[in-house]
C-alpha positions in Angstrom: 0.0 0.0 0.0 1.6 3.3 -1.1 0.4 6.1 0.8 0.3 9.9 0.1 4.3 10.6 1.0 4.9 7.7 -1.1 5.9 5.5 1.4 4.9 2.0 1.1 3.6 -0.7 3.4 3.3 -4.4 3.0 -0.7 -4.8 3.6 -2.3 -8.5 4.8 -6.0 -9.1 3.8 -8.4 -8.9 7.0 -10.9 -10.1 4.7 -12.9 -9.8 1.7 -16.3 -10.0 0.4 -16.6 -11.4 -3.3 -20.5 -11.0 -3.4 -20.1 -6.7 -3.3 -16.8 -7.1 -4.4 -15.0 -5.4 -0.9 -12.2 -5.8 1.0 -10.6 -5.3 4.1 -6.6 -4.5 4.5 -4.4 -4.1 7.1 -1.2 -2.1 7.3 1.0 -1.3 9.8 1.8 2.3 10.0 2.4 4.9 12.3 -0.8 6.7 13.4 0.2 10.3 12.2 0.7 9.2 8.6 -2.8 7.9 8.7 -5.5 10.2 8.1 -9.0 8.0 7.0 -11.3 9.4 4.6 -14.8 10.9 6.3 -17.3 8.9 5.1 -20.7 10.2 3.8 -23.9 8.7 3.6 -25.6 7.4 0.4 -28.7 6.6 1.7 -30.1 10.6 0.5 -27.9 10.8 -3.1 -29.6 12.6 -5.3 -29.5 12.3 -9.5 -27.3 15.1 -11.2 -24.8 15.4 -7.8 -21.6 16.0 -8.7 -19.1 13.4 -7.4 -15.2 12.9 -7.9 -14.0 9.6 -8.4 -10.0 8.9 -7.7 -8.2 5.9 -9.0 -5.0 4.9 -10.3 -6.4 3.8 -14.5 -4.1 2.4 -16.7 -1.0 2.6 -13.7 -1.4 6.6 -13.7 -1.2 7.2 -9.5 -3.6 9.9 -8.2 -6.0 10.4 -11.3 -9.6 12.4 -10.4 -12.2 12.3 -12.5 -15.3 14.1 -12.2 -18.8 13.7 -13.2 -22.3 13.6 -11.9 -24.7 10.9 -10.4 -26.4 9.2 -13.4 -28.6 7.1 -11.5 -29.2 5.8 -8.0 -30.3 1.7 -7.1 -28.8 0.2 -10.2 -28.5 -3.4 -9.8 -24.9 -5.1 -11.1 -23.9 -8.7 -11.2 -20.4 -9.5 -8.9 -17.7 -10.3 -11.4 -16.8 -12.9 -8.7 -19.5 -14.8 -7.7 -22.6 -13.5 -10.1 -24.7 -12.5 -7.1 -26.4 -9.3 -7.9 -25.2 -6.0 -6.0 -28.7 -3.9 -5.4 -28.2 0.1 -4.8 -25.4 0.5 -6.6 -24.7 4.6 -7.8 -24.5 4.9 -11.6 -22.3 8.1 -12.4 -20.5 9.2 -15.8 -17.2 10.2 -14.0 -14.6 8.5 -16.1 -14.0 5.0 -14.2 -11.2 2.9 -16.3 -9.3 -0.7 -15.1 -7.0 0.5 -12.4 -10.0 3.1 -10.6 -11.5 -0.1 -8.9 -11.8 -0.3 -5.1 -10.8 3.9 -5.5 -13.3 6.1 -3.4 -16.0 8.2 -5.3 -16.4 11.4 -3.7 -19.4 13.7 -2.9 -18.0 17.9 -3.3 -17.3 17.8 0.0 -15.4 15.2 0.5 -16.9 12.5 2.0 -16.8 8.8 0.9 -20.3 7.7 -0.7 -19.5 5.0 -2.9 -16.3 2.3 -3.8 -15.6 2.4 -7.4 -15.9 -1.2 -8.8 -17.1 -1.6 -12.2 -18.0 -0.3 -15.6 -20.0 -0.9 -18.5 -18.0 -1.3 -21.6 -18.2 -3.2 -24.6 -14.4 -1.7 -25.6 -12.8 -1.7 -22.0 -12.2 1.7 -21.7 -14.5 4.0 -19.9 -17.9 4.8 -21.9 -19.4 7.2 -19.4 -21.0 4.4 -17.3 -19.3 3.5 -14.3 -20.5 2.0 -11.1 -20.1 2.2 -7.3 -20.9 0.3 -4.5 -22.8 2.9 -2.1 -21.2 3.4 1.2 -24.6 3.0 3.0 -24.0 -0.7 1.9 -20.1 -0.8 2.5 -20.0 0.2 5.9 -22.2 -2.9 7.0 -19.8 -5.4 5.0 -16.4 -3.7 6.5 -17.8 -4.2 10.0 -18.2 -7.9 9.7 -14.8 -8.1 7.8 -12.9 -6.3 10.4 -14.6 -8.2 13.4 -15.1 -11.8 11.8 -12.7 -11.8 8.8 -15.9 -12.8 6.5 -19.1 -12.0 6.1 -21.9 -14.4 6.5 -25.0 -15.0 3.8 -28.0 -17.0 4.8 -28.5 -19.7 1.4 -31.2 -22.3 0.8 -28.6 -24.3 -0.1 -30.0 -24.8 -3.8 -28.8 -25.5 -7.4 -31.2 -24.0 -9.8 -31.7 -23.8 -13.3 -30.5 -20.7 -15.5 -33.1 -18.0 -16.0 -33.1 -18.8 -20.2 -34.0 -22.5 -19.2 -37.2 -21.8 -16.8 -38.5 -19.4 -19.6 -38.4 -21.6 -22.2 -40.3 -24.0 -20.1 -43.2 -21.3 -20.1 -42.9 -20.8 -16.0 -41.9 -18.0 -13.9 -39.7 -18.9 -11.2 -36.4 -20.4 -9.7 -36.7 -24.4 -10.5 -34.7 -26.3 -8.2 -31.7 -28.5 -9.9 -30.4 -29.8 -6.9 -31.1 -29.7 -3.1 -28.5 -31.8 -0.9 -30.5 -33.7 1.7 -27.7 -32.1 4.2 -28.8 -28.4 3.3 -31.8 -26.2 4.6 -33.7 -26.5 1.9 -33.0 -29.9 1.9 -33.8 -30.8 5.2 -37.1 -28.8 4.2 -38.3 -31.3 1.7 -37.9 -28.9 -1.3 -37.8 -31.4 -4.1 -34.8 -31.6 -6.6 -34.9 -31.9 -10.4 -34.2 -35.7 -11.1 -34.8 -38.6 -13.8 -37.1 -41.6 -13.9 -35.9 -45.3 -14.5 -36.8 -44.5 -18.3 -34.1 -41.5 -18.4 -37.1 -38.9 -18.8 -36.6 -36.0 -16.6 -38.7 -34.9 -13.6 -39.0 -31.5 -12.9 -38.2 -30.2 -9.3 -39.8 -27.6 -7.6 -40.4 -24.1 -8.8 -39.6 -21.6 -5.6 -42.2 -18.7 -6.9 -42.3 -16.5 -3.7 -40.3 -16.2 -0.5 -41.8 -14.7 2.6 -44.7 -13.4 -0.1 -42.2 -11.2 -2.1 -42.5 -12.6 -5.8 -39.8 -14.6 -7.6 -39.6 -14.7 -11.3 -35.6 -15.4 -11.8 -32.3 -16.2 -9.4 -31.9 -12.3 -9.0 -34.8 -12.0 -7.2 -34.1 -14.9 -4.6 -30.8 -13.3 -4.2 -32.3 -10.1 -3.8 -34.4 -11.3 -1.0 -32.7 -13.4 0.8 -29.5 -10.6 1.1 -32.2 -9.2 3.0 -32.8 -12.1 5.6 -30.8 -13.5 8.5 -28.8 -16.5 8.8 -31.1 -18.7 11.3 -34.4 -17.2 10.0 -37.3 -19.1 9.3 -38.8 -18.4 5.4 -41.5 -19.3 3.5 -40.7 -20.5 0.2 -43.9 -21.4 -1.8 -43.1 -23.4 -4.5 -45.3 -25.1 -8.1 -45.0 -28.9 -7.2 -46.3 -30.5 -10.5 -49.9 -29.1 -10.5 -50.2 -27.5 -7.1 -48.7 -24.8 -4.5 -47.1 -25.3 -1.4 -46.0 -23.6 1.1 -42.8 -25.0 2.9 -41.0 -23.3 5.8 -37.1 -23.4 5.3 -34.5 -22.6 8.3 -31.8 -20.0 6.4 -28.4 -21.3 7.3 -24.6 -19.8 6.6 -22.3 -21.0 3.5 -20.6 -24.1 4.3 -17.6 -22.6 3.7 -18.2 -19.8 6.3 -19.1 -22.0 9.1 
């Protein structure tokens, strides 16, 4: 880690975070060269803000960029994992490779957003670059800094890709798989399988969850970043012909425990 007097620092990992693509370093410096970034809140952004966005693109140390706020609760996909990241600020400040994990800036200063991705069909910046809002950062570097990870309630599902349901002519998540040692295992959520003839029996299809609609895996994502790791949900699913409601016990990924 290179700070502002150019002096450098070897940095260990105190955790990250691949789902909002965060994480937490550690360096050991003396107090007075530190000086941390006040951090804003995101929660009242407004469209047309102006914000600054510092980065380091293409190697070049110390670049700002400015722009304005294009849009607010933009939803991304995690490069990493492929879970969606809700909230996320939309601005036009030139973001470029090398600006990632750089702070965007409201005009006075304060943090309100990590810069992480853009969207580019050439690579270089096309006016559409995207932060994850501080609101939202703050929660995740709290569990990184006291437990090194942070901890996602699952179902503990495969299911099928969105294209796949569609074509079948159902809205929904359809369950590939559901491992007997997983919540919704446990549950009795039914996984996809074959017959002794080779022809394939659907599983369930998980079309709400705690009576918030789902139509596609974003959605169950989307709701379940909102639950708790122990929590009890509904999860109505289409079993052949008919609707059930099961209750499933949330629990932490496997890895995490």
């Amino acid at each position: 880690v290179t700070l502002a007097d150019q002096s450098t620092y070897e940095a260990k990992v105190v955790g990250f975070d691949q789902d909002k693509d965060v994480a937490v370093l550690r360096i050991d410096a003396p107090k007075d060269k530190l000086r941390p970034i006040p951090v804003g809140i995101s929660a009242d952004l407004l469209v047309g803000q102006k914000v600054y966005a510092i980065g380091n693109p293409f190697g070049l140390d110390h670049t700002l960029t400015t722009g304005v706020i294009s849009g607010l609760r933009r939803e991304i996909s995690s490069a990493a994992t492929g879970r969606p990241i809700q909230d996320v600020i939309q601005t036009d400040a030139a973001i470029n490779p090398g600006n990632s994990g750089g702070p965007l800036l409201d005009s006075s200063g304060s943090l309100i957003g990590i810069n992480t991705a853009i969207y580019s069909p050439s690579g270089a910046s096309s006016g559409v670059g995207f932060a994850i809002p501080a609101d939202t950062v703050n929660g995740i570097v709290d569990q990184l800094v006291k437990f090194g990870k942070v901890t996602r309630p699952i179902l503990g599902i495969k299911f099928a890709p969105d294209q796949s349901v569609e074509q079948l002519g159902v809205s929904g998540v359809l369950v590939l798989d559901a491992p007997a040692n997983g919540p919704a295992g446990k549950a009795g959520l039914q996984p996809t399988k074959r017959d002794s003839y080779g022809r394939l029996i659907l599983g369930d299809i998980i079309t709400s969850v705690n009576g918030k609609k789902v139509t596609n895996g974003s959605d169950l994502y989307r709701i379940l970043d909102q639950c708790k790791v122990g929590e009890t949900v509904t999860v109505e699913v289409l079993r052949g012909d008919h609707k059930e409601k099961i209750p499933v016990v949330l629990e932490p990924k496997a890895d995490e425990t």
